[in-house]
C-alpha positions as a printed NumPy array, in Angstrom:
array([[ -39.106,   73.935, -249.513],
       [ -38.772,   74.981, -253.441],
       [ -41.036,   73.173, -255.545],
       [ -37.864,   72.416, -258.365],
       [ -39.42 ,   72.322, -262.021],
       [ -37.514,   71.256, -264.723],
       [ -38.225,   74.458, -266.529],
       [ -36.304,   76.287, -263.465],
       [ -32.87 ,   74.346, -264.909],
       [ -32.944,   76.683, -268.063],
       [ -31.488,   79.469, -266.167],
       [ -28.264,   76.775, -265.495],
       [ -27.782,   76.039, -269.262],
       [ -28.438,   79.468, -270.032],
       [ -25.204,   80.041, -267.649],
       [ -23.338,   77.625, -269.515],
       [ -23.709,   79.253, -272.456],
       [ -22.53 ,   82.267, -271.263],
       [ -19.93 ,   81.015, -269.876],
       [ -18.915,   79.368, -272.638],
       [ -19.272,   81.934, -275.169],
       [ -16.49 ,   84.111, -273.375],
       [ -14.031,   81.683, -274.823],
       [ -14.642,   83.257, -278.062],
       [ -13.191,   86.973, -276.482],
       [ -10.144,   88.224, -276.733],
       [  -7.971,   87.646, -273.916],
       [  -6.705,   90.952, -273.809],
       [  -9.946,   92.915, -272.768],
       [  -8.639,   96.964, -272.956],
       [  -6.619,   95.976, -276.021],
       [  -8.969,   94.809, -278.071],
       [ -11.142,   97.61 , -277.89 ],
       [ -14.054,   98.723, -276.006],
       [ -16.324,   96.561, -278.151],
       [ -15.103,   93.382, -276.559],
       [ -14.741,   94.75 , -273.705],
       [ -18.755,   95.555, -273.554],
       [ -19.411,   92.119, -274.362],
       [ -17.936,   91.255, -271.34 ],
       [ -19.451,   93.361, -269.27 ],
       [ -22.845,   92.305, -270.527],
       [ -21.819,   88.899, -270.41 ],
       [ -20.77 ,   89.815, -266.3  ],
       [ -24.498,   91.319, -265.892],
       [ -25.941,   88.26 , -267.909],
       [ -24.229,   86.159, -265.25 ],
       [ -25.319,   88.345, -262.187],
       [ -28.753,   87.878, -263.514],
       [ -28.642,   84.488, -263.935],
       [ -27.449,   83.751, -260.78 ],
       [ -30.463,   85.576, -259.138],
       [ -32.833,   83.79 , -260.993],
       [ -31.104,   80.56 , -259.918],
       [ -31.592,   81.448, -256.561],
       [ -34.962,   82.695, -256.617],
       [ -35.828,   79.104, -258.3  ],
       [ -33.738,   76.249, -257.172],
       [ -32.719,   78.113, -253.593],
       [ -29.532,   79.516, -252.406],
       [ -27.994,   75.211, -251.037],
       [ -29.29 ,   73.463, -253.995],
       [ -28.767,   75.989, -257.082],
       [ -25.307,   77.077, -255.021],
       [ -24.543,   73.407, -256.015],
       [ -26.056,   73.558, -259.328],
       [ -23.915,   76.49 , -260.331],
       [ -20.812,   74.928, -258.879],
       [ -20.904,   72.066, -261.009],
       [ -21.847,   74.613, -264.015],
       [ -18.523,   76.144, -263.699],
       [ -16.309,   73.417, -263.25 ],
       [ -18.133,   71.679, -266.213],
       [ -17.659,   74.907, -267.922],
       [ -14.201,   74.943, -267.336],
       [ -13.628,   71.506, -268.787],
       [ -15.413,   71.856, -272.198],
       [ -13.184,   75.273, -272.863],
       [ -10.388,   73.185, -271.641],
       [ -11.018,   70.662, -273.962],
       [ -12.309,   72.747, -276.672],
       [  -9.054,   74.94 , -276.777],
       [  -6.812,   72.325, -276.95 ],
       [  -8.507,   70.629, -279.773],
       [  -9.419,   73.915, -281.748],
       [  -6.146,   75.508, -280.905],
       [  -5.13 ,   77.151, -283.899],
       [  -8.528,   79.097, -284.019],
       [  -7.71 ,   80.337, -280.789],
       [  -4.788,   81.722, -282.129],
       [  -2.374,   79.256, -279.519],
       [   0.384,   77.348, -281.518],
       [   1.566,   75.833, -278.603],
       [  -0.521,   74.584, -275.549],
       [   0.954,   76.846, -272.85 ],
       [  -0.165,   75.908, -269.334],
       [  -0.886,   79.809, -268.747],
       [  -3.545,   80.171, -271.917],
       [  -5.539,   77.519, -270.012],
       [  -5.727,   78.909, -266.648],
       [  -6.816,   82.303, -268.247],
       [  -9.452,   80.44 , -269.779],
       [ -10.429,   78.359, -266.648],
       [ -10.371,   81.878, -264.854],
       [ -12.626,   83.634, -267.446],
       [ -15.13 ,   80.961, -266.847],
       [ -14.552,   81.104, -263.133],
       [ -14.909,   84.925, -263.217],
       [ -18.237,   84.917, -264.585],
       [ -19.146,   82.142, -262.271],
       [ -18.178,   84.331, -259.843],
       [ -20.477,   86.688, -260.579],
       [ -23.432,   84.087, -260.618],
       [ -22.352,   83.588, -257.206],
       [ -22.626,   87.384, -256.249],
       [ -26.321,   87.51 , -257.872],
       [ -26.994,   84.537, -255.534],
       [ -25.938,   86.112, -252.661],
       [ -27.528,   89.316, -253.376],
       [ -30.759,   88.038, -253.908],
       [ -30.385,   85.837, -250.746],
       [ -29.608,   89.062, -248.323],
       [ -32.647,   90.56 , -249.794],
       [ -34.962,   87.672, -249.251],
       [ -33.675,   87.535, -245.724],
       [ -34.218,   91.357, -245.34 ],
       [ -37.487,   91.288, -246.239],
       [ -38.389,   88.007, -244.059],
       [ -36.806,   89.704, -241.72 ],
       [ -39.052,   92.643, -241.585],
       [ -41.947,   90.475, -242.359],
       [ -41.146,   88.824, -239.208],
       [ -40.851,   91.566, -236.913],
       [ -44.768,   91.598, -236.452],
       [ -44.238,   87.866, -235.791],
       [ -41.724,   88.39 , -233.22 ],
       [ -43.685,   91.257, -231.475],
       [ -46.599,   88.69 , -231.076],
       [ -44.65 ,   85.955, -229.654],
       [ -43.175,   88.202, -227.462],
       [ -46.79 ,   89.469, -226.349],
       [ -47.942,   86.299, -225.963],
       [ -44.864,   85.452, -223.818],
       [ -45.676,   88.04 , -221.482],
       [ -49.458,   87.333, -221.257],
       [ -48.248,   83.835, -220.608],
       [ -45.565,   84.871, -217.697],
       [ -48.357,   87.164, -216.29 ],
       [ -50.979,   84.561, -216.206],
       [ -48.678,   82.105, -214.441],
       [ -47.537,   84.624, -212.175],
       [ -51.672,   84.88 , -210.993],
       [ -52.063,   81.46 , -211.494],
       [ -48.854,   81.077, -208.583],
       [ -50.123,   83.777, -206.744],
       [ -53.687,   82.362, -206.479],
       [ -52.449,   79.02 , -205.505],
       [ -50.758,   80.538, -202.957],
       [ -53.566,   82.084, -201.451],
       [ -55.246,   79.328, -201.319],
       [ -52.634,   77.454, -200.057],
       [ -52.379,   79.724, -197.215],
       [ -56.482,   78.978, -197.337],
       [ -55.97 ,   75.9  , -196.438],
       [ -53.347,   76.26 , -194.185],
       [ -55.416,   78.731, -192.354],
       [ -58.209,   75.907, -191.926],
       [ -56.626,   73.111, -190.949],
       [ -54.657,   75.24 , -188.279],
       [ -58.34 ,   76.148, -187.095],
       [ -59.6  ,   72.473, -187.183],
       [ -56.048,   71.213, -185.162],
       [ -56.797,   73.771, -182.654],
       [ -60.772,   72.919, -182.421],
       [ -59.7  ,   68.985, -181.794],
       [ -57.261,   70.196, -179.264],
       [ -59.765,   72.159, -177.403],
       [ -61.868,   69.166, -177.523],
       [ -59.652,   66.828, -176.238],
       [ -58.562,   68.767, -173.477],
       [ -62.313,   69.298, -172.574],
       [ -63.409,   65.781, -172.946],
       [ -59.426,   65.06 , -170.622],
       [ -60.965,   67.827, -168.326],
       [ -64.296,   66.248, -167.534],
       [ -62.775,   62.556, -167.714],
       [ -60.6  ,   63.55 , -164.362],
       [ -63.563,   65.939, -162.7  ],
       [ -65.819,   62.279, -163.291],
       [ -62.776,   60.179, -161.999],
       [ -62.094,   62.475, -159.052],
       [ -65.523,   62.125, -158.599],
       [ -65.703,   58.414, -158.38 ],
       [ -62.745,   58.461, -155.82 ],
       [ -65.145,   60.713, -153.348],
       [ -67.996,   59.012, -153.653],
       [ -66.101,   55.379, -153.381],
       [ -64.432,   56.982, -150.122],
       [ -67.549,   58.071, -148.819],
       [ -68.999,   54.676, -149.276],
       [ -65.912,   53.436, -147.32 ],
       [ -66.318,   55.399, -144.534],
       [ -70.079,   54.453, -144.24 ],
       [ -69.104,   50.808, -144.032],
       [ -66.706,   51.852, -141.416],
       [ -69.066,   53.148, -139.087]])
């Protein structure tokens, strides 16, 4: 975020002026001579510039807003200024048509603020943009470090996994082997038992 000093709103009045002193042109730029029209053309570079340095110190949102209300402020004080002062402007008569060319003088130059603006804001993403780049390349390297670690950390789970599965097959099989033993020598003692209880039978017998 811009740290906004009040020192960065000179560039904004020293707009208005500007603007405002192109009331004081003749209307008629190529008639009038190349004199005025030289003025204007400074006056158009004086604009440019100032719209850079508005966005370079209030940001492209907030000074974009800034030099909004510039013009259309701008535009009212000529407004108001050639209607009262109309006979130094050389108007007799308040033709709807004089104003507009004034309003669109003003807006012109505002115009151009607006191109400084967004000149200086396609540079300053260029060059974050480039800055960047080194940026991205890490993230992305860091990505793929990332993905590859997983990938062992999945793969090593899965061998022990298989581990384990290994093991516990061995210890199912062990208890099986068991249990048929201890089944096995359970019916040889039984079977036994039944020949030795017969053998006592026949004994009593005889």
């Amino acid at each position: 975020m811009i740290d906004k000093k009040s020192y960065y709103y000179l560039t904004p009045a020293l707009l208005v002026v500007i603007i405002f002193s192109s009331n004081f042109l003749s209307t008629d730029l190529f008639k009038a001579g190349y004199s005025n029209f030289s003025v204007w053309f400074v006056l158009s570079l004086f604009s440019f510039a100032c719209g850079w340095l508005i966005n370079k110190t209030l940001g492209y949102i907030y000074g974009g807003k800034i030099l909004f209300a510039v013009i259309v402020a701008s535009g009212f004080i000529s407004v108001l200024l050639v209607s009262i002062f109309k006979e130094y402007f050389g108007m007799s008569d308040l033709i709807v048509e004089n104003m507009i060319l004034y309003i669109l003088r003003n807006i012109t130059l505002g115009a151009m603020s607006f191109f400084g603006m967004a000149v200086c804001e396609v540079m300053i993403l260029q060059r974050e943009s480039v800055q960047s780049k080194p940026k991205q390349d890490d993230i992305k390297k860091y990505v793929e470090n990332a993905k590859r670690e997983a990938q062992l950390a999945v793969d090593e789970a899965k061998v022990k996994a298989d581990r384990m599965l290994t093991d516990v097959q061995q210890t199912m099989n062990e208890m099986i082997n068991r249990k048929e033993q201890v089944e096995r020598r359970l019916k040889e003692f039984i079977q036994a038992e039944r020949e030795l209880i017969k053998a006592y039978e026949k004994e009593d017998e005889e």
